[in-house]
Structure formats: C-alpha cells, structure tokens
ZAVEXDREN-582766 format. One record per residue (C-alpha): residue number from 1; z, x, y; residue in three letters. Coordinates in steps of 0.1 Angstrom, whole numbers. Example, Ala and Ser with C-alpha at 12.3 -4.5 7.8 and 13.67 -1.06 7.14 Angstrom:
BEGIN
@num 1, c3 78, c1 123, c2 -45, residuo ala
@num 2, c3 71, c1 137, c2 -11, residuo ser
This chain:
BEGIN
@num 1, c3 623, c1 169, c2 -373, residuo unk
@num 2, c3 663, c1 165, c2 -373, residuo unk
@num 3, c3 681, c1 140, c2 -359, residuo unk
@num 4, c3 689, c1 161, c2 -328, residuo unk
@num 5, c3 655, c1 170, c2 -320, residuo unk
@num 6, c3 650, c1 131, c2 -322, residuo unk
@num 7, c3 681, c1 127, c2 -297, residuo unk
@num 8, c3 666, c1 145, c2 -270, residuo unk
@num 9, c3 633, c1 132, c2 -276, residuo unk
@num 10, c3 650, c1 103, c2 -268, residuo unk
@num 11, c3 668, c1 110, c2 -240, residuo unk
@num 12, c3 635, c1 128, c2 -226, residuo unk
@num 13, c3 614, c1 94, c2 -226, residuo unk
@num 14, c3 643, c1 73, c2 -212, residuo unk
@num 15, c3 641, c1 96, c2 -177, residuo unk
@num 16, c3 602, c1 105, c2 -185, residuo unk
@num 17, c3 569, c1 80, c2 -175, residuo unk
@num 18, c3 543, c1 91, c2 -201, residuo unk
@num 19, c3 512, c1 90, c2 -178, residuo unk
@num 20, c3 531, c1 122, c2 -167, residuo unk
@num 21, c3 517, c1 130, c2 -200, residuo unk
@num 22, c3 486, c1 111, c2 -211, residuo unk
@num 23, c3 455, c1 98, c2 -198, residuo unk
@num 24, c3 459, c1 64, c2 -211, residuo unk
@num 25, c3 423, c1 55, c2 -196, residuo unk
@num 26, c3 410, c1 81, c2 -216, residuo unk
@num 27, c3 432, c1 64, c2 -248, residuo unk
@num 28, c3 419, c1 48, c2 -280, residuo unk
@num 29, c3 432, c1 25, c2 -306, residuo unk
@num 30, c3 438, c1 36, c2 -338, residuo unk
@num 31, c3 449, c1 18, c2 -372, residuo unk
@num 32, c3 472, c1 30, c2 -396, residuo unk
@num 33, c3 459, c1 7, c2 -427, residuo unk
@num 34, c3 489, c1 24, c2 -449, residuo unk
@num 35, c3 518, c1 20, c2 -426, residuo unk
@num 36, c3 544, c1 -1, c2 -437, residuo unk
@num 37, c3 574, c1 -14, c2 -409, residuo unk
@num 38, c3 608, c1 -7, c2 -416, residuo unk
@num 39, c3 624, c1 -32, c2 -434, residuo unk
@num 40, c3 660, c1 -43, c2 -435, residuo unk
@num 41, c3 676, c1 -68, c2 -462, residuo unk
@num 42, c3 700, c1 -93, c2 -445, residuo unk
@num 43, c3 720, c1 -120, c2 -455, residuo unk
@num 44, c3 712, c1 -153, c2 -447, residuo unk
@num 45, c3 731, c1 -188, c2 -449, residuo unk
@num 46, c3 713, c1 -217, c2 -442, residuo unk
@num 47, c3 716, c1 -252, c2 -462, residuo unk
@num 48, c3 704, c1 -261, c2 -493, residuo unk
@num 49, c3 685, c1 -284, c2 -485, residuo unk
@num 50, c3 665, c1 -262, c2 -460, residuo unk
@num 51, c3 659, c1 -238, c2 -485, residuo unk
@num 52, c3 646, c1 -265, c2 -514, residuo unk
@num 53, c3 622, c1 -277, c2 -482, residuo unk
@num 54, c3 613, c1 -242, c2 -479, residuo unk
@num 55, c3 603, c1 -233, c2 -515, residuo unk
@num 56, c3 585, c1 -264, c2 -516, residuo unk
@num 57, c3 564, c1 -257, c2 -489, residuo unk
@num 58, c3 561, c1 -222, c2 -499, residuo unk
@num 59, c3 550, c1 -237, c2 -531, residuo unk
@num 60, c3 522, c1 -260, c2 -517, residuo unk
@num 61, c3 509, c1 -229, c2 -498, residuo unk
@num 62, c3 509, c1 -205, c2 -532, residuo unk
@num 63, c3 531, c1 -178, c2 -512, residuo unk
@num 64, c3 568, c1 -167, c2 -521, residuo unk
@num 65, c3 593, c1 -182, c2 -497, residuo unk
@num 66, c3 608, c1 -151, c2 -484, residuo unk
@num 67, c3 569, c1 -145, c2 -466, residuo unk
@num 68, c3 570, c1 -180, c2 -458, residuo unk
@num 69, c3 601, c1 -176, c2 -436, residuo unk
@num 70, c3 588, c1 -144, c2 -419, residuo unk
@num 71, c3 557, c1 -159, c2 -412, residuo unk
@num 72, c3 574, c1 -188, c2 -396, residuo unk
@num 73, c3 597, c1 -165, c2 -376, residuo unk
@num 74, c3 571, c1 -142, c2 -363, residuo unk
@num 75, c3 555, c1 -178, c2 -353, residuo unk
@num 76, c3 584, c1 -183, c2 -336, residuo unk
@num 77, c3 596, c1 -151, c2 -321, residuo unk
@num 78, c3 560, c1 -146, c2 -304, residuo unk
@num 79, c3 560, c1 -185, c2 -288, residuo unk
@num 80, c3 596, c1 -173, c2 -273, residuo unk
@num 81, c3 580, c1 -141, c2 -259, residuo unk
@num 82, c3 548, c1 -142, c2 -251, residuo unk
@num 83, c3 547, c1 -180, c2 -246, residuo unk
@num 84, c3 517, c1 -188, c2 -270, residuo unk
@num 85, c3 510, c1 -219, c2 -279, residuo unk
@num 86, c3 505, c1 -222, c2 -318, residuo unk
C-alpha cells in the first residue's frame, strides 16, 4: 500500500461510520501475540535525583528503568483517561 492509497483511506474513514461496513455484533476478538507497537525514542530531562530514585526502584523490582517509567506512565495515562483507580 503507498502512502496515497493510505491518504484516502484516511480521508474515507474521517467522513465514513464503519457499521456502514461491519456487523460489529457479529465481531470477534482477535490477538496478535507477535505485534509489536511503534516505538519512538525521545529525549527526556528530568533531575538527577529523580532518575537515581528511579533506578533504584527499578533495581528493587529486578526490571530496567526505562520499563519502569513506562509502566508508571501507562499507570498514569490510564487513571487520567479512563479514571481507574490503581
């Protein structure tokens, strides 16, 4: 698929509803064990003191520290969202 292709795919589902399309009652869930998300490295500035705190409590829980913080912002992003309560 090229990228225009993907444009008006795009701009078909921003004017299109897809139960036009699909019988979502008739829907089922699927996994996709060997997906992988789309990562993206950023750069981050935060205090050094923060990140010692971090690595240490990355230590105590055996994980690298760059896990740790995802973990905690996923936490995070899906209390702002979805209001859970962790």
């Amino acid at each position: 698929m090229n990228s225009n292709d993907e444009d008006e795919e795009r701009e078909f589902w921003a004017t299109h509803d897809s139960t036009e399309y699909v019988d979502w009652d008739r829907a089922q869930s699927t996994v996709f064990p060997e997906l992988k998300p789309t990562t993206k490295i950023i750069s981050l500035r935060m205090p050094e003191s923060m990140l010692n705190e971090l690595k240490m409590l990355a230590h105590k829980r055996d994980v690298p520290y760059q896990s740790l913080i995802k973990v905690f912002l996923r936490e995070r992003i899906d209390r702002e969202l979805y209001k859970k309560t962790l």
